[in-house]
N, C-alpha and C positions, 0 to 999 in steps of 0.2 A: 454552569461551567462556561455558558457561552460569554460571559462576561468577562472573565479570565481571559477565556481566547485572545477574545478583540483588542485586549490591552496588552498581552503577550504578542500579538500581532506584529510587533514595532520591534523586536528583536531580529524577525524575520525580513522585516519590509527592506531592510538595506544590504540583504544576503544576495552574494552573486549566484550568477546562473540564468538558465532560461528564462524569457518572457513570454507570453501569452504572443502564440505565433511562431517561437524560435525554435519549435520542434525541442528535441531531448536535449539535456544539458551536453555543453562540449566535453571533448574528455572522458564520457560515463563510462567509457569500457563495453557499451552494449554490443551484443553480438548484430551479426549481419543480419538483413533480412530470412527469411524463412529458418536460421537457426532455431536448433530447440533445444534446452537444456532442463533440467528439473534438478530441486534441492537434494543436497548435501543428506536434509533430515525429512526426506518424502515420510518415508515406511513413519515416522511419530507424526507429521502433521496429518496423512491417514487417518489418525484416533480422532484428530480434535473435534471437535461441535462447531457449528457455523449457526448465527440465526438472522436473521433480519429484525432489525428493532428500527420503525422509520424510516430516516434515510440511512443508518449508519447498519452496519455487518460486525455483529459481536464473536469473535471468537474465545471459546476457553470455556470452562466451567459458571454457570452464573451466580455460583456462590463463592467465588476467588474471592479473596479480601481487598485485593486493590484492582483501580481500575486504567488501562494507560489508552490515550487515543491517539489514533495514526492517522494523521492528515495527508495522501500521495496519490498524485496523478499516474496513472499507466506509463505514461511518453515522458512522464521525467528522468531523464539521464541519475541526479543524484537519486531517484525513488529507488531507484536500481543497485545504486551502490547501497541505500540503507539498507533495503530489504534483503541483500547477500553477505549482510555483517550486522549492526544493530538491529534489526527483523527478525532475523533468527534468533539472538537472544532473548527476544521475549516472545516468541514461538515457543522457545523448549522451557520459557518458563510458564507460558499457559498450558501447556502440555502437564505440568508439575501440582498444577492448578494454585499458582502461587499467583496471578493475574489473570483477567483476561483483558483481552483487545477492541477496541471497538475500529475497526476502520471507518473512517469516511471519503470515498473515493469519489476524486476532484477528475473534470476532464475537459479545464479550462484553455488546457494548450489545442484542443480542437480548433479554438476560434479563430486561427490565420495562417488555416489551410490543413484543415481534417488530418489531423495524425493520427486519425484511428483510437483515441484516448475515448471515445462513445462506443463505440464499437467492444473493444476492452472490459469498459467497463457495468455492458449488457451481460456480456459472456461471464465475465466476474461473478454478477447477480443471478445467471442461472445453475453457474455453478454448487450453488447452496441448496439449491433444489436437491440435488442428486448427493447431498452431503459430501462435495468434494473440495470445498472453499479453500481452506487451510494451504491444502498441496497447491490447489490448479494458481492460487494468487502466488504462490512461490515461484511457481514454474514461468507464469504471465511475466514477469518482473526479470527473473532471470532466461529468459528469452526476447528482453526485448529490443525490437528490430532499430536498424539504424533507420530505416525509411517510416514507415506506418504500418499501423496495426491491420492488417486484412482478416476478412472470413476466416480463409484457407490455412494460413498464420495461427489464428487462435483455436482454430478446431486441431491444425496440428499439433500444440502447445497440448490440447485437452488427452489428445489418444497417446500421449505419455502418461497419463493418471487415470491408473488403472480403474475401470469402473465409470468414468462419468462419460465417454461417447453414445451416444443412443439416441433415437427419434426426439424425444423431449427437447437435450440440450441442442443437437444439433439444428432443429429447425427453430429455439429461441433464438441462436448464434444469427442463423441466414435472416430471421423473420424481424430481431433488434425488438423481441418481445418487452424487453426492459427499459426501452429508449426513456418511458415514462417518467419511471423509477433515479432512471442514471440524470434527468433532469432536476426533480428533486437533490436527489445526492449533491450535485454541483451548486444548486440555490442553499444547501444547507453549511457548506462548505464556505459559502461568499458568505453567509450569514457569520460564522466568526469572525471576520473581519482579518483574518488569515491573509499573509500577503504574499505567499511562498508553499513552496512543498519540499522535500519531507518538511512534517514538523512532527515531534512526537509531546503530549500532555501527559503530568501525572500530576493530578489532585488539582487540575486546570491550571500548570505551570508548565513551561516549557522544556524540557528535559533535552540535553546531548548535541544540542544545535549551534548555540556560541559558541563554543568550545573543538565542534568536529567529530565529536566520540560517538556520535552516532553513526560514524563511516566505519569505525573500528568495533570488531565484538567484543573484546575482553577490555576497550576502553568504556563503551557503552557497559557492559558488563557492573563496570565501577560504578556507574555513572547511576543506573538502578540499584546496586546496592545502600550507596549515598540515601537515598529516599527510600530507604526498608524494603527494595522489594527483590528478593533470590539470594542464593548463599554467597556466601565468597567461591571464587575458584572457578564460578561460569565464566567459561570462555565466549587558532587563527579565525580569522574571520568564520563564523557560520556561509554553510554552500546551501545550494536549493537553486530550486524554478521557480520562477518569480511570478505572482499573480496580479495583474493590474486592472482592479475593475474597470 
């Protein structure tokens, strides 16, 4: 699949948006600093499974019949707009066990001047400990800050979902247990040859990006049914953060 990526790459490389450095995309709609908000469909991302495979966080059933990959930075402005419209839709369809998801969570906009995108995406990773991934990455995303990601920030992001504050997560949060981890994830990420964020993959092709419909649900909606995956009826230039090794 990584071969795919790399050559899909070039649909992305020319999408506006963020650079490595420019903080969140302009425009994203993200809420203020310390706002917190949690998804529309908490109480179903609750059920889902989260595992760790490598660098990548699989959500869904591991016997779905198809598989889609979500390449997004924490601090990206559009990651934000997909994850609170194309996200969700294939959220409720892992939930269906009609996919599942592999994230691979990029946190390349660190590099010119810490937006807190490591940070993020430690707390991300310990989240799968406490089987809270599904919600807490919904919540991450649609909570995020116009400034950077802090401690205080993501632990108050987490004690919206029910269940996962506790000595564990909270001292992985302060302690950046995962820093390791969230390194890898970023060298796996530069490994596709990925030039951008969002991007989503299905069957190592690029899905909803050229077109936009990954900003829209019930466009994205189409846009997986196109490639056999969910019923009917789920409800310009491609945008993104731009990666520049």
């Amino acid at each position: 699949m990584v071969g795919a990526v790399a050559a899909a790459a070039l649909l992305v490389g020319a999408a506006g948006g963020c650079g490595a450095g420019e903080g969140s995309g302009a425009g994203s709609g993200s809420g203020a600093a310390g706002v917190v908000r949690t998804s529309p469909i908490a109480g179903r991302l609750a059920k889902l499974p989260a595992r760790v495979d490598g660098a990548k966080i699989v959500v869904g059933d591991a016997a779905a019949p198809r598989t889609a990959q979500v390449l997004v930075d924490p601090r990206c402005g559009y990651c934000a707009r997909f994850e609170g419209a194309g996200g969700e839709v294939l959220l409720k369809l892992a939930a269906e066990g009609k996919v599942k998801v592999e994230y691979l969570l990029a946190s390349f906009l660190d590099r010119g001047g810490a937006s807190g995108s490591v940070r993020a995406v430690n707390a991300l990773r310990a989240s799968v400990e406490a089987g809270k991934f599904a919600e807490y990455q919904a919540a991450v995303f649609a909570s995020q800050p116009k400034a950077k990601f802090t401690d205080g920030h993501l632990l108050a992001i987490a004690a919206e979902v029910p269940g996962l504050r506790g000595e564990a997560f909270d001292r992985a949060v302060a302690e950046r247990t995962y820093e390791g981890w969230v390194g890898e994830a970023e060298k796996a990420f530069e490994a596709t040859g990925a030039q951008g964020t969002p991007m989503v993959l299905v069957d190592g092709r690029p899905v909803g990006s050229k077109d936009g419909a990954m900003f829209d649900a019930a466009a994205f909606a189409q846009t997986l049914k196109a490639v056999g995956i969910g019923p009917p009826g789920i409800t310009g230039p491609p945008l993104g953060c731009s990666h520049d090794p």
